[in-house]
C-alpha positions in Angstrom: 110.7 45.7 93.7 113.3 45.9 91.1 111.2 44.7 88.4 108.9 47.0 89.0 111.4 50.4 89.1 113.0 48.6 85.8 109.3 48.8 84.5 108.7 52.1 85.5 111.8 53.7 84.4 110.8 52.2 80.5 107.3 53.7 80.8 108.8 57.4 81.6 111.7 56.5 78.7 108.7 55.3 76.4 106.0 58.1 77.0 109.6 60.3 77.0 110.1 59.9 73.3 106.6 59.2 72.5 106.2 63.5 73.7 109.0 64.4 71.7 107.5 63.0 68.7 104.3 64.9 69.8 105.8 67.8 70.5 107.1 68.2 66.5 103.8 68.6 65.4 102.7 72.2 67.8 104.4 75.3 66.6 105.2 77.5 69.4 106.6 75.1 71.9 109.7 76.0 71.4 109.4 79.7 72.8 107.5 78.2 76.1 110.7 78.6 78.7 111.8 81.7 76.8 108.4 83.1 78.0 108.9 81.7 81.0 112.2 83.2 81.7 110.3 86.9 80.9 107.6 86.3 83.2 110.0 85.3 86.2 111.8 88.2 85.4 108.9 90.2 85.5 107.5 88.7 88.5 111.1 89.8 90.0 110.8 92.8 89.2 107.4 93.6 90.3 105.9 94.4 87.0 102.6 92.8 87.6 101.1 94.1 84.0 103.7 92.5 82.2 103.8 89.2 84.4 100.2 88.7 83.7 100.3 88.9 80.0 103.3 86.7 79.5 101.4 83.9 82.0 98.8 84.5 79.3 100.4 83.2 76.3 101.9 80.2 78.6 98.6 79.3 79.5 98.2 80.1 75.6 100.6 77.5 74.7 99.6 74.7 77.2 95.5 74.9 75.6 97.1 73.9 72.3 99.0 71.2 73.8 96.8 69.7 76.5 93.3 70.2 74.2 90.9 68.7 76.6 93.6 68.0 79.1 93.9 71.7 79.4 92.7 72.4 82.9 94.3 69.5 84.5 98.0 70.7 82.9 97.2 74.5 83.8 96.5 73.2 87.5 100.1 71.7 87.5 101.7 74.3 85.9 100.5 76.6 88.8 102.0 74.3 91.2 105.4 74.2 89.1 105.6 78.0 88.8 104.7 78.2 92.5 107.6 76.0 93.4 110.1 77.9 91.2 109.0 81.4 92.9 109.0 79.5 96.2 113.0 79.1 95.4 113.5 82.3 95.0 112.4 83.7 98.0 115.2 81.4 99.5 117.3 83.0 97.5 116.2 86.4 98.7 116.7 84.8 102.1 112.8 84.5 103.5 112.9 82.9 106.7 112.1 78.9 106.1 108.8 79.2 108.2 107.5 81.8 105.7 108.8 80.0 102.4 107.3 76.5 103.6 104.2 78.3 104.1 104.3 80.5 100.8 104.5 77.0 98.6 101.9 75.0 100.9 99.4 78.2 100.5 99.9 78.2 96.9 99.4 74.6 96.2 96.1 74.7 98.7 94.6 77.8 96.9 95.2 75.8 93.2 93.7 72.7 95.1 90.7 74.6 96.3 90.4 77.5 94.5 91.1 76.8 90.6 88.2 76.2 88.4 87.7 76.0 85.0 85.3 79.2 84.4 87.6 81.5 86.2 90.9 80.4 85.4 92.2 83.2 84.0 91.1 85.8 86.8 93.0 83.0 88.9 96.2 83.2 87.0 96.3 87.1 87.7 95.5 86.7 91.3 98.2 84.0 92.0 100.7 87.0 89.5 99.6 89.3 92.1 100.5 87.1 95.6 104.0 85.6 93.7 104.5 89.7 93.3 103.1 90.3 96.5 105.5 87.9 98.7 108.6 88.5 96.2 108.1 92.4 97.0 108.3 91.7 100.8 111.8 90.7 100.1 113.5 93.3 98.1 116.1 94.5 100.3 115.9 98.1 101.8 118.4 101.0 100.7 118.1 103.3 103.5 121.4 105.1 104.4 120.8 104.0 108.6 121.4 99.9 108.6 119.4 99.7 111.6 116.5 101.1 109.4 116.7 98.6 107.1 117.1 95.9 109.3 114.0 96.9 111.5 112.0 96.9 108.0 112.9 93.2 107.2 112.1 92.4 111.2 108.7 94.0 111.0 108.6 92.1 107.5 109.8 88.7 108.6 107.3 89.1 112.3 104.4 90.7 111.0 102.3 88.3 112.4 103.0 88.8 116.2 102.2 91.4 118.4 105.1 93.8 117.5 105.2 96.6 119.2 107.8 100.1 118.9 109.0 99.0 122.6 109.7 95.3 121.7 111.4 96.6 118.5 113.7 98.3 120.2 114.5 95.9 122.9 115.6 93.3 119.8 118.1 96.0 118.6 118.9 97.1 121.7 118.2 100.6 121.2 115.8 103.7 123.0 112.6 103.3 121.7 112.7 107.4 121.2 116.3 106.8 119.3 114.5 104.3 117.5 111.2 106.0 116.4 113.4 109.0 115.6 115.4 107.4 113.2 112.9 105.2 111.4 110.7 108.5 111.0 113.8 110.4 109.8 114.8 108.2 106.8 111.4 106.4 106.5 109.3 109.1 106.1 106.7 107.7 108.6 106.3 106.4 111.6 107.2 103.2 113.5 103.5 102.3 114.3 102.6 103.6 110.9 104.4 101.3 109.1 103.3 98.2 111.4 99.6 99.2 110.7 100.2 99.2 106.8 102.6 95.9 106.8 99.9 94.7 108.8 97.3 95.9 106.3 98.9 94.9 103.3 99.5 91.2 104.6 95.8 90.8 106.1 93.9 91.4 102.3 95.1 88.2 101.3 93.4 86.5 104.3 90.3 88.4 103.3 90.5 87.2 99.9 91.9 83.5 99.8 91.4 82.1 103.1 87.5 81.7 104.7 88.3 83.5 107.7 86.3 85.9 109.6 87.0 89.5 109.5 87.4 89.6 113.3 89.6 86.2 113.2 92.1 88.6 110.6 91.6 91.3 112.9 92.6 89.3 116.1 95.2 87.4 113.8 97.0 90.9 113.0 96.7 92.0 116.8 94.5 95.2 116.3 93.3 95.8 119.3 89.8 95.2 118.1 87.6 94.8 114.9 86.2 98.5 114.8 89.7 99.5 114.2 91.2 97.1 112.0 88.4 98.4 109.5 88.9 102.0 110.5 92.8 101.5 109.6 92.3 98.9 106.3 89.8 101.3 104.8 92.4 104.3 105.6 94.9 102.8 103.4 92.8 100.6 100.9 90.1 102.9 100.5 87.2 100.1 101.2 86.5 98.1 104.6 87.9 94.5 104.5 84.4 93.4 103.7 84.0 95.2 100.6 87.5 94.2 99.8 86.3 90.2 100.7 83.3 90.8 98.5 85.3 92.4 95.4 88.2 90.0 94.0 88.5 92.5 91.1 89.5 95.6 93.7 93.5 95.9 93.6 95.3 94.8 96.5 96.6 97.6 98.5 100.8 98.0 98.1 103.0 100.6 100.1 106.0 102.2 98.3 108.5 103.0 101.2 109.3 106.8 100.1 112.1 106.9 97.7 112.8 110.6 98.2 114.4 109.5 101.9 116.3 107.1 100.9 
């Protein structure tokens, strides 16, 4: 067993300074983590233009490198970037359920859903979910703590069968104190903004998973399929199977109202 780490520890120290000496001969390399640093920034940020142009010239960078190796080093870049996102949302504080299930999604969409013909409009969809998840995070500004806190509840639990009565019971408030408030600084109502967290969260089940439309609906706790659709198409503007047939339509975002805040 030690001869064989010894001998494994010289192959990475041989093929080590064997890419160095490759390296010298691309122009470019060089700027690869300073691009890097701009698109994580971007993605932090939530500028999804920007973060799938400088994703671009990385994937740019890595054709001139790999040559016909390209598509096997793009695959693992996606899972390295998807790791390095996955950090952040620790960072941001994400619960460890949703973080472990961010990175295993991630890796299972590049596993089943990366190929070589539509690479590119993979790289902006996987900008979009990394943007997507990040903007979950961002921490709410509302003057009423109890506001924001119920936001990052609904945002942590979307998944169960929330409802403005169990809400209330967690924070240990009147559920007509409680809907007064959140409308008050929100802007909206309680069940509003469940329907479009719920919305929002469903399209990419629509898009990247082979669920049925009535699986999502049942998933998301509407009370039934007719009005999942009747709500996704109020705030998307299609019905989640127009949405499932069109990967080019943009996802659906809320912007909580700034004016309130």
């Amino acid at each position: 067993m030690l001869q064989q780490h010894y001998s494994i520890s010289e192959d990475i120290s041989k093929r080590y300074f064997q890419e160095i000496e490759t390296m010298n001969r691309y122009e470019g390399i060089e700027r690869f983590f300073d691009i890097e640093a701009q698109l994580l920034r971007e993605i932090y940020q939530l500028e999804a233009t920007a973060a799938k142009n400088s994703l671009s010239e990385l994937l740019d960078i890595l054709s001139v490198r790999s040559g016909k190796h390209f598509f096997r080093a793009i695959r693992h870049y996606f899972v390295i970037l998807s790791s390095v996102v996955t950090r952040k949302l620790l960072e941001n504080q994400a619960p460890s359920k949703k973080v472990f299930a961010f990175n295993v999604a991630c890796v299972e969409m590049v596993d089943e859903r990366l190929n070589d013909a539509e690479y590119l409009q993979f790289a902006d969809d996987l900008i979009e979910f990394f943007i997507y998840v990040i903007s979950e995070r961002k921490q709410p500004s509302y003057k009423h703590q109890t506001v924001n806190k119920v936001i990052m509840y609904i945002d942590d639990e979307v998944e169960t069968d929330l409802s403005v009565e169990d809400i209330a019971m967690y924070f240990s408030i009147s559920t007509s104190h409680l809907s007064r408030i959140f409308k008050e600084h929100v802007g909206i109502t309680l069940v509003e903004y469940l329907n479009v967290r719920r919305v929002e969260e469903s399209q990419y089940y629509l898009r990247h998973t082979n669920k049925s439309i009535s699986d999502i609906s049942e998933q998301f706790h509407f009370c039934n399929q007719s009005y999942y659709t009747r709500i996704f198409k109020k705030y998307v503007g299609i019905t989640p199977k127009h949405f499932k047939d069109r990967p080019d339509y943009e996802y659906f975002r809320f912007q909580l109202p700034e004016r309130l805040l």
